[in-house]
N, C-alpha and C positions, 0 to 999 in steps of 0.2 A: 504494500500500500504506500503511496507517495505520501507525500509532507504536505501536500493541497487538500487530502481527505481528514472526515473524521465521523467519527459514531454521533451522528445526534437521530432527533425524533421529523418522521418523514409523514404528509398526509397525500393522497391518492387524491384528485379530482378529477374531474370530465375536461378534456382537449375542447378549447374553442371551435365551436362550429363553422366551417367554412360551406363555398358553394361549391368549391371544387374537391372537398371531402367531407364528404354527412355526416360520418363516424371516423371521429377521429379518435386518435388513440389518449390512455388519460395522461396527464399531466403527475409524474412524482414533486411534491413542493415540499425543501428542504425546511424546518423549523427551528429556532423562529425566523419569522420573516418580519425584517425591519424594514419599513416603507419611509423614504423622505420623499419631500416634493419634486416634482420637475420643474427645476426653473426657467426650461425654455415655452413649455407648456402655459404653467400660468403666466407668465411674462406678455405672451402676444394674446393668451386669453384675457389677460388685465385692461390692454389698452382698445383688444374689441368692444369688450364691456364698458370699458368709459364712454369709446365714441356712439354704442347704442343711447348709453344710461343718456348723454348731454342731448342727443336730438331728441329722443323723447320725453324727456323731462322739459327742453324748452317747448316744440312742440304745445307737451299740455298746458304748461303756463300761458303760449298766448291764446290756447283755448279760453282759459279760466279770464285772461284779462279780456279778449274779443265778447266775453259772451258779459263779464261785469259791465264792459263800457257801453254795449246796446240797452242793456237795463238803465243805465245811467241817462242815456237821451232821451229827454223828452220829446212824445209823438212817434219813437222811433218804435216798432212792432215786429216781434219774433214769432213766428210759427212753432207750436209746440214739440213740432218735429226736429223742428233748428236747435231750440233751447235744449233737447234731448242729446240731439249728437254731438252739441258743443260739450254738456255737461259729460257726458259717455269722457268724450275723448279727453277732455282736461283730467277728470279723476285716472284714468287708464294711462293716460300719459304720465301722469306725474307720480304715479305706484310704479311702473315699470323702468322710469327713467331712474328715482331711490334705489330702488331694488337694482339692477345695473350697476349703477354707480358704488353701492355697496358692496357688489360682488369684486369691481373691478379694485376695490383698494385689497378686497381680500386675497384676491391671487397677485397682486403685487405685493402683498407684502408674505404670503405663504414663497413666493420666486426666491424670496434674499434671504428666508430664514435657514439657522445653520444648524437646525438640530431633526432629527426623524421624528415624521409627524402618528404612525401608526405601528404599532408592533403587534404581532399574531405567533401567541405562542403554543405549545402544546395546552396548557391550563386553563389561559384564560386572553381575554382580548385587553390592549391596552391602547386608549386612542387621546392623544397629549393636545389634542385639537379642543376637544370640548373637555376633559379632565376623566373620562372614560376610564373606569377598568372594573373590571367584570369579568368572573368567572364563569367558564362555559355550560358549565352548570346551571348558572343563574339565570339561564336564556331560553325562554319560553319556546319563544320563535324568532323566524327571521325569513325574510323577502325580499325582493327586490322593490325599492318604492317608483309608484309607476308604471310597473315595468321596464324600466329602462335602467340600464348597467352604469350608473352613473353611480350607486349608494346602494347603500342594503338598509331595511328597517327593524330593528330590532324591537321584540318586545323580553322584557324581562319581569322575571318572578313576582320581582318585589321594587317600588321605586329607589332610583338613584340620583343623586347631586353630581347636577353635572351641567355644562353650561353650552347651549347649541347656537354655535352663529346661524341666525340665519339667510346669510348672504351667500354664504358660499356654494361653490357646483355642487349639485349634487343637493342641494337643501334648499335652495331658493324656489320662492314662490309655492314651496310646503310647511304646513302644519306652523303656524304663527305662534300659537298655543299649544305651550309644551305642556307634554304628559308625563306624569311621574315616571312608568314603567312604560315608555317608548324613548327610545333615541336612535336618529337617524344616523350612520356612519357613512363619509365620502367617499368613494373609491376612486375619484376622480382624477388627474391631472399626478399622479404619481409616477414615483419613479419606477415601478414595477405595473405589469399587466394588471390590466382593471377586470380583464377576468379573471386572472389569476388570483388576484387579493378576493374579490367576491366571493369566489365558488370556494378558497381556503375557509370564510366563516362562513358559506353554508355547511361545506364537508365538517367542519368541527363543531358549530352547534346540531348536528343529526348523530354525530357518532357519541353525543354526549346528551344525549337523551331530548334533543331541541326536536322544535318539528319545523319542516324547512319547507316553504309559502311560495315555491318561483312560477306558479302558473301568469302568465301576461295576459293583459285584458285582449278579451279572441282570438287566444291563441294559445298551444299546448302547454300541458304540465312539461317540462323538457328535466326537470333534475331527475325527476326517479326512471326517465329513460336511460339518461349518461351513465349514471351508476346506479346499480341493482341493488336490492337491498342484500344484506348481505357478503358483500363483494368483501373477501380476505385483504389484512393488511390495509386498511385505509388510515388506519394510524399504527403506524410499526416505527420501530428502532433501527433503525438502517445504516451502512456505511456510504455516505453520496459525496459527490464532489462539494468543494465551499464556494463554489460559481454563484455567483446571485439570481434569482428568477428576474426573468424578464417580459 
């Protein structure tokens, strides 16, 4: 055995679905796996997010001022239709443009930070983002929120302290109103595969007694197709290379 290996704990998950392989083979993911941000990721993601957040944001603003200054004129006369879509669009522009703009400071500043933002270990999950950590045990369920691979949604046993941006990928524009025993985790914009990190907390909250929620709205159950229940070794002690997942 070289000086590059060593004994640690290994979890078994489902190979990314491609179009040009349906069944693909699984993935061994060495443990634990420390996840840091990608800084070139959020970096060009920060500054799209700003340039959505400002148009839309001014946008609704001059909705909100166009539609105060026709109220203001006297004689001057709005159609109920008009006052509607002005109001629509000033409140919609100016949530959307916050919420952007929010986002955009968040992945600029996740771009420069110098420390790993998610750890997955054999025991339990540790996420330094929101102050996360939890035992996999303590984990009810878990999802995709969505359906889309962007975050997983955790529900757990019992509530936790614990504190959820809500700007960031992967959580924006969900759940405003945090729940004791829900937190949402990102998988987003990391330094490792976002399937990878995902199907790692589904595989480990199901081998630890969680029950695991990936069906997509109209569209199949796909986890208990990838891996069968049953399937030998999905949490084993193995000897694997120290190569990083990617």
């Amino acid at each position: 055995m070289s000086d590059s290996t060593s004994t640690t704990a290994s979890v078994v998950i489902p190979g990314e679905l491609q179009l040009s392989n349906p069944i693909p083979p699984p993935v061994t993911v060495p443990l634990p796996m420390i996840a840091w941000p990608d800084g070139v990721k959020n970096f060009w993601s920060g500054l799209l997010c700003l340039a959505v957040g400002v148009i839309s944001l001014s946008t609704g603003l001059l909705c909100g001022l166009g539609l105060s200054g026709a109220f203001g004129r006297a004689g001057d006369g709005l159609s109920l239709s008009m006052v509607l879509v002005l109001t629509f669009m000033a409140v919609f522009g100016i949530g959307i443009g916050v919420g952007f703009i929010g986002a955009a400071f968040t992945c600029l500043w996740d771009a420069v930070r110098g420390d790993p933002v998610l750890e997955i270990g054999m025991d339990r999950l540790r996420d330094r983002r929101s102050g996360l950590s939890v035992p996999w045990s303590s984990v009810r369920s878990v999802g995709f929120l969505n359906g889309r691979l962007l975050s997983v949604d955790l529900q757990l046993r019992s509530p936790v302290s614990c504190w959820q941006n809500p700007f960031r990928i992967g959580v924006l524009f969900h759940r405003y109103r945090l729940i004791p025993n829900r937190v949402i985790v990102s998988v987003a914009h990391l330094d490792a595969s976002a399937h990878v990190v995902a199907y790692t907390i589904l595989t480990l909250v199901r081998q630890n007694g969680g029950e695991v929620i990936s069906k997509i709205p109209h569209g199949p159950e796909m986890y208990p197709r990838l891996i069968a229940h049953g399937t030998p070794a999905n949490l084993r002690s193995s000897p694997v290379a120290s190569a990083p997942v990617t």
